[in-house]
N, C-alpha and C positions, 0 to 999 in steps of 0.2 A: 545350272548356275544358281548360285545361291542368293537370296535376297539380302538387300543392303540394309543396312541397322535400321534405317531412318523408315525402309519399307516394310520392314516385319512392327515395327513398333507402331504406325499406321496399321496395318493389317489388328494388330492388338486391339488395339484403340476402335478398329470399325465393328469389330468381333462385339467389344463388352458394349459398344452402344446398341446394337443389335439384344445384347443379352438383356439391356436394359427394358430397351421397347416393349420386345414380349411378354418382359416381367409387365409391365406399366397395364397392357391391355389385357385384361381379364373377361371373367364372364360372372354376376349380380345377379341375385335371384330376390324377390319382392316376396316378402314373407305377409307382411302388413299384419301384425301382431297386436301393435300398441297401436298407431292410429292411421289415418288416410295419409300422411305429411310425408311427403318425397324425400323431402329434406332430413328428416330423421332417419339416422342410422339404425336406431334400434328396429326398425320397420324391413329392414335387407336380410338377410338369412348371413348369420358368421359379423354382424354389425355391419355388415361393409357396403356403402352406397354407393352409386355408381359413380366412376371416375370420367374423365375426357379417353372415346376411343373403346369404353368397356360394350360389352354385348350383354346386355341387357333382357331379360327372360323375365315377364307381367305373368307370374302364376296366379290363381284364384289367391285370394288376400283371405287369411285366417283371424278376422272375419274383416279385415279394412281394403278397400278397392284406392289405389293410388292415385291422390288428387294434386296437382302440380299448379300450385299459385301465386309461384314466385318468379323472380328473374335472375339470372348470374347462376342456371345450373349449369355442369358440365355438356357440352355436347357431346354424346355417346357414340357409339357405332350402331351396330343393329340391336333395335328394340321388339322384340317378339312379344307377342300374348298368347300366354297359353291356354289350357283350355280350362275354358269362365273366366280366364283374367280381363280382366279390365283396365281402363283409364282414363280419367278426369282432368280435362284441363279448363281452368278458372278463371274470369278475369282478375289479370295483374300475372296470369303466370306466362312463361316461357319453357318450351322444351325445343332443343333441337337434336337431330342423331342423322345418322347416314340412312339408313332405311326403317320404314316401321312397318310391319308383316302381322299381318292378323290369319287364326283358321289354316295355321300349319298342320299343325299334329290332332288337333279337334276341335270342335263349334268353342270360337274364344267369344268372351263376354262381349260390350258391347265397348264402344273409344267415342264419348264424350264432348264435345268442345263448346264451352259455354261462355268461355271469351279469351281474353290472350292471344297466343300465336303459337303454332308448331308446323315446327321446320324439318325436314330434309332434306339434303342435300341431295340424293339417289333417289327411290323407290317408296311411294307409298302402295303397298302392295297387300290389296283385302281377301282372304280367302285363298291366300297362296297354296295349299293343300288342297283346295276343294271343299274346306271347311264354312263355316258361318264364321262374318268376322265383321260389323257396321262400321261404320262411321258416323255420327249423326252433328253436324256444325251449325248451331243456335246460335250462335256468337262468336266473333272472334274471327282468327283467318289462318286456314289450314293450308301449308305452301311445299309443295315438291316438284323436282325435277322432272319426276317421272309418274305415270300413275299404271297401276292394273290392278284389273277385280276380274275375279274367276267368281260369278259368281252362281255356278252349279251348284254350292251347298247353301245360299242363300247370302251371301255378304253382298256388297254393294252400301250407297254414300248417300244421307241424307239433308238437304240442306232447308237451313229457315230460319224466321226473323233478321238478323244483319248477318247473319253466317258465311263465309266468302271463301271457298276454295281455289287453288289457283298453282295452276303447272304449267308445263313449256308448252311453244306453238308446237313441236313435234307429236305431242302426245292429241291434235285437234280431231284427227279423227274417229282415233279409240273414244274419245269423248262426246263427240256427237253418236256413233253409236250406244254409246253407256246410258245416253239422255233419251233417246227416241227408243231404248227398249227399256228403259225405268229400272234403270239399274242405277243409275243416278237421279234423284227423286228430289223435288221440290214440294215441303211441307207433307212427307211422308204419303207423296201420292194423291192430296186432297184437290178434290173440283177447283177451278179457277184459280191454279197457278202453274206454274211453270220455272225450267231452269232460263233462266239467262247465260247465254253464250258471248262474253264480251272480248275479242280481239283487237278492239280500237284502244284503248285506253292505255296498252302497252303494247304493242306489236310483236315483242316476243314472247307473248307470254300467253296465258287461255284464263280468264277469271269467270268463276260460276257464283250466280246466289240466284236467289226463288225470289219471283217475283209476281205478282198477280196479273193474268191478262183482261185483256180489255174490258169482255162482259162478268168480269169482277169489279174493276174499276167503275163501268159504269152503274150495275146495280147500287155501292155504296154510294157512289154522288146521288142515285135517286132515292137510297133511305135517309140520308142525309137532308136531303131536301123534302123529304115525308116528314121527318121529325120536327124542322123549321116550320113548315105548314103548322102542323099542329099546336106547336105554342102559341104562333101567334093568333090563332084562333082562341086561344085560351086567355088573351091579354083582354 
């Protein structure tokens, strides 16, 4: 049976928007030529920055590493980092993508986050090859769905100062083990601190930051209280 005018012309119709889609999502390579600025075209290989949906490839930057300290960019699909590439996110800036995959293909640079937010929707996923691939969050707040670190070649997540990572209640376990084998590290490992594990504040959800324990806390109240002594002896 043959199809009916109104259904081949539909069929047409679903063809070219399909042809369009494919066209629309592409794959962006990070050249970083002229400077760190996400936003500038001339910094992408072929001028072309990344669209909504494009797959997105952080190679080593000749010589600029990508710093993202704006908001209103497109959300991408997957963002790779190759190997040495990097990425810098700012306060004031915004990135969001489907996944971000560090230590695919070889030890990738280091992923930055010094304030702002970056988002995923799917996976943040360190060391996916086996490779070296950090994360280190000073500031800001780093948010996925989902988390995994393989971290055999050395990748894994650093958190400090107000730095706040934060994924679903399903990923609570991989993350308590990531924490008790310091694979997820608070203040890069240093005496008298720790991650915090906080499930009450959202209930769906796992937020981490580094926090100082007790006998931190209490040694500063008692330098604190040394210092006070001592002025006022001095009055």
């Amino acid at each position: 049976m043959k199809p009916t005018g109104g259904f081949a012309i539909a069929c047409v119709v679903c063809l070219a928007l399909l042809g369009m889609s494919s066209a629309e999502a592409g794959t962006v390579y990070w050249a970083g030529t002229v400077s760190t600025d996400w936003t500038n075209s001339s910094n992408w290989s072929g001028s072309v920055p990344p669209s909504a949906g494009d797959t997105v490839i952080l190679n080593q930057g000749s010589p600029y590493t990508p710093v993202v300290s704006t908001t209103g960019n497109p959300t991408t699909g997957q963002i790779y980092l190759g190997i040495s590439g990097g990425l810098n996110i700012f306060p004031g800036g915004a990135l969001s993508m489907t996944d971000f995959i560090t230590g695919n293909w070889g030890n990738s640079g280091g992923t930055i986050v010094t304030g702002g937010q970056m988002t995923m929707s799917g996976y943040l996923n360190l060391g996916a090859g086996g490779y070296d691939g950090k994360i280190a969050i000073s500031n800001g707040i780093v948010e996925s769905a989902a988390l995994s670190i393989n971290a055999s070649g050395g990748a894994g997540m650093n958190i400090s100062g107000n730095g706040t990572y934060i994924t679903g209640i399903s990923q609570l376990n991989n993350v308590n083990y990531w924490v008790a084998n310091n694979i997820i590290k608070a203040n890069n490992g240093a005496d008298g601190w720790s991650i915090k594990i906080d499930t009450t504040t959202d209930p769906s959800k796992v937020m981490l930051t580094a926090v100082p324990e007790p006998a931190t806390l209490a040694l500063a109240a008692i330098g604190a209280a040394a210092v006070a002594l001592r002025r006022l002896r001095k009055r």
